[in-house]
N, C-alpha and C positions, 0 to 999 in steps of 0.2 A: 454572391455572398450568402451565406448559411448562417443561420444560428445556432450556435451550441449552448443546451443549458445542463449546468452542473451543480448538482446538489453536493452541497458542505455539512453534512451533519452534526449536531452537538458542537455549533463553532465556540461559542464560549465556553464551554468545558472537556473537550476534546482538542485538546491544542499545544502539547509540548513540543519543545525542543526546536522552533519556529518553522513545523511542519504546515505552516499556513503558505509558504513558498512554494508549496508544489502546487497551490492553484496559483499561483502569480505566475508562475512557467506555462502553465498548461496554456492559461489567459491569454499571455502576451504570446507566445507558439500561435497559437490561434487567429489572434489578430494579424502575426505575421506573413500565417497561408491566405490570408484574405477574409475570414469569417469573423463575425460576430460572436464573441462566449460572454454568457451570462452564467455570475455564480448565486443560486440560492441557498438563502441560511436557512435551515432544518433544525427548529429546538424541541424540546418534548411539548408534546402535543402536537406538534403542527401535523399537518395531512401532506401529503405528497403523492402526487400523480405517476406511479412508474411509470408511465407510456408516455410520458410528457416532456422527459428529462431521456439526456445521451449519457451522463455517469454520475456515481456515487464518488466521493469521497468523505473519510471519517480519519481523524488523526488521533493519536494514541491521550491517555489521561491517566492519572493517579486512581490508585486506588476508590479515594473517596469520590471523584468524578465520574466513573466505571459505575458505582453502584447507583448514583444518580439518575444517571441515562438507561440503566438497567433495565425497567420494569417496561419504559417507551419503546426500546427497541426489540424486546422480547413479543411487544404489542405488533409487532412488523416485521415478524419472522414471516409467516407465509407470503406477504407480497416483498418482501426480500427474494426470499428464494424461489419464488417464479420469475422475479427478475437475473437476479443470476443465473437460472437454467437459460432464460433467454438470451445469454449474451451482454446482459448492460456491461458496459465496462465499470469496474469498481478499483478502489485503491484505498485498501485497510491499513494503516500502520498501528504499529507496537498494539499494546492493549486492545484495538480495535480489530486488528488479525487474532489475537488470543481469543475474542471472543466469537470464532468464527467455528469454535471447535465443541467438543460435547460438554468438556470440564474447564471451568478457571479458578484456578487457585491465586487467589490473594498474597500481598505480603503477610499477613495474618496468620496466612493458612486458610483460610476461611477456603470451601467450596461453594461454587454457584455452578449452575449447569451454562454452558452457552449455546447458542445459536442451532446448533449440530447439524450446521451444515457438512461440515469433515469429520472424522473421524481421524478426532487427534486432541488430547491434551493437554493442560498447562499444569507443571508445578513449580515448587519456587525452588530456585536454585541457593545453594550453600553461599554464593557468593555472588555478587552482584556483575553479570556480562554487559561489560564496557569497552568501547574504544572502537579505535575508526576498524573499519572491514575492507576487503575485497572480495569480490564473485567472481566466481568463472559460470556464465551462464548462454543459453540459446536462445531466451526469450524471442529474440528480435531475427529468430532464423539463421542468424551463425552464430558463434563462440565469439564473447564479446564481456569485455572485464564491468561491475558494479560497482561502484563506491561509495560508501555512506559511513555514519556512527549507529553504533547500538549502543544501549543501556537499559539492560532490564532485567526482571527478574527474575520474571517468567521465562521458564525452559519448557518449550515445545516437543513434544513427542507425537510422531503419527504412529495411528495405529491399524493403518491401510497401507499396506506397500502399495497399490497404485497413485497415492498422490505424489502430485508433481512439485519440487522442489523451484523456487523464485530462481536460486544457483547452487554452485558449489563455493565453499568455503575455500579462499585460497591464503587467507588473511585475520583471522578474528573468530567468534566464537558461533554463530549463527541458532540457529533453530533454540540448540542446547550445550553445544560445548562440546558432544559426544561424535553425535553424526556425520559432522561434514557438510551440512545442506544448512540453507538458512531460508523463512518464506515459503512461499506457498501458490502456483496459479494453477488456475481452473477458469478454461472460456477464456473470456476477456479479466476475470478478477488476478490482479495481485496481493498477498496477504503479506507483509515483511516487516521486518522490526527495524528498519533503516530509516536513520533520521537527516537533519543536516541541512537544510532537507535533500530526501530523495531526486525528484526529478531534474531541477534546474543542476547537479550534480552529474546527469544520465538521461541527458536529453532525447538518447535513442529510446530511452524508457517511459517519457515524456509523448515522444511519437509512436510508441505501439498505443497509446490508450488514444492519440487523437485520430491515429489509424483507422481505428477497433469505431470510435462512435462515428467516423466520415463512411465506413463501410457499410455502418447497419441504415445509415440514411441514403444511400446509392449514392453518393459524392467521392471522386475521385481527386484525390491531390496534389495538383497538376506543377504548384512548384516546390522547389526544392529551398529548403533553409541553410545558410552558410550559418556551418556548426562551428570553423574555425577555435573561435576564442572558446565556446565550450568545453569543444574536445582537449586544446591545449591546457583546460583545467586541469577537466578531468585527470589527465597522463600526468600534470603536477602533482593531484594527490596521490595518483596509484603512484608514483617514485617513490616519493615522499615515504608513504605506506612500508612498502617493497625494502625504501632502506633503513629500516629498524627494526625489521626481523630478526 
C-alpha cells in the first residue's frame, strides 16, 4: 500500500458547481487499487512542498473569489510551473483553467494578466455557455466520449496552435462556442471547464490522473476496477445528451 497525497487548493473559495467530487472519486479509486490518499487543504498563505505531494487540484470560483485567491497564487507561479514542467498531475476546472493562460477577463470586463503558463486567452462571451457537453477525446490513448456541464463566461481562445485540446466538441459549446475543442492538456495537467463533477462522471478520466501519480512513483497498478455501474452511467447521460440535439 502507497500513499497518495493531493493538494486541494483554495477549498473554501474555489468550489462551484460540487466540483469537490472529483477528489471523493479520485479518494475512494484510490482506496479501491489498494492505496492510501490523502487530501490537503491549500488556502492563501499556506506553504506547500511540491516534491512532497503526487497532484494538484483547484476547482472553478466567481468572480469575486478569483481575485481573492489572485495575489496567492501569482505568489506560486514559478514553483507551479516547475511542477508542471515536471509532470505533477494537475486538474484545473472552470476559472481555475482560465487562469492558466496570459489574460482573464472578468464578467466586468475587467483584465488581469494569468499564470502564462499557455498561450491563450479569456474573454467574456455575449452570452453566457451552458449546458451538459460531450467530447470526442484520446486522452486515455483511444477515442473515447466525456461528459459533463459547463457554465461560463469566459470564452477561451488559444493562441498557440500547438496546444492540445482536453476533446473535441461533439455536444455543447466548449473552449468558446467558435472552435470545436473544449480544455486543455499538457504532461499530466488538464485544464477544462466541465463541471458536474467531472471525474466520478469519466472514471477513465479519474484513472489517467491516478495512472499519471502511480507512474511518477514507480508503482504499478496491478488490479483492475469493475467500472460496470459507472460506465452504464456514463452511456445514460451521453443518450440522454445525444437525444435532444
Amino acid at each position: 500500500m502507497a500513499e497518495f497525497k493531493i493538494a486541494h487548493m483554495y477549498p473554501d473559495l474555489m468550489n462551484l458547481y460540487g466540483d469537490r467530487g472529483n477528489l471523493l472519486c479520485l479518494k475512494k479509486r484510490l482506496q479501491w487499487y489498494g492505496h492510501q490518499p490523502h487530501i490537503y487543504e491549500v488556502s492563501i498563505a499556506d506553504k506547500l512542498n511540491y516534491h512532497n505531494i503526487d497532484m494538484i487540484y483547484m476547482g472553478g470560483g466567481f468572480d469575486r473569489e478569483v481575485k481573492l485567491i489572485y495575489p496567492d497564487l501569482i505568489s506560486k507561479t514559478a514553483d507551479l510551473q516547475e511542477a508542471l514542467e515536471n509532470g505533477l498531475p494537475m486538474l484545473f476546472i472552470d476559472s481555475a483553467y482560465q487562469l492558466l493562460g496570459q489574460a482573464y477577463m472578468d464578467n466586468e470586463e475587467n483584465i488581469m494578466g494569468g499564470l502564462g503558463f499557455f498561450k491563450f486567452s479569456t474573454r467574456k462571451a455575449k452570452n453566457r455557455l451552458t449546458g451538459n457537453i460531450i467530447l470526442g477525446s484520446s486522452i486515455i490513448g483511444k477515442e473515447s466520449t466525456i461528459v459533463g456541464f459547463e457554465n461560463h463566461y469566459g470564452c477561451i481562445y488559444f493562441e498557440d496552435e500547438t496546444l492540445q485540446p482536453f476533446g473535441r466538441v461533439i455536444k455543447g459549446f466548449g473552449n468558446n462556442g467558435e472552435d470545436g475543442y473544449e480544455g486543455l492538456v499538457y504532461k499530466n495537467l488538464i485544464g477544462t471547464c466541465l463541471h458536474g463533477p467531472l471525474l466520478p462522471k469519466n472514471p477513465k478520466i479519474a484513472d489517467f490522473f491516478i495512472k499519471a501519480m502511480a507512474e511518477r512513483r514507480g508503482i504499478t497498478l496491478t488490479s483492475k476496477l469493475d467500472d460496470y455501474i459507472e460506465n452504464f452511467a456514463h452511456q445514460q447521460i451521453t443518450d440522454k445528451i445525444l437525444a435532444r440535439s
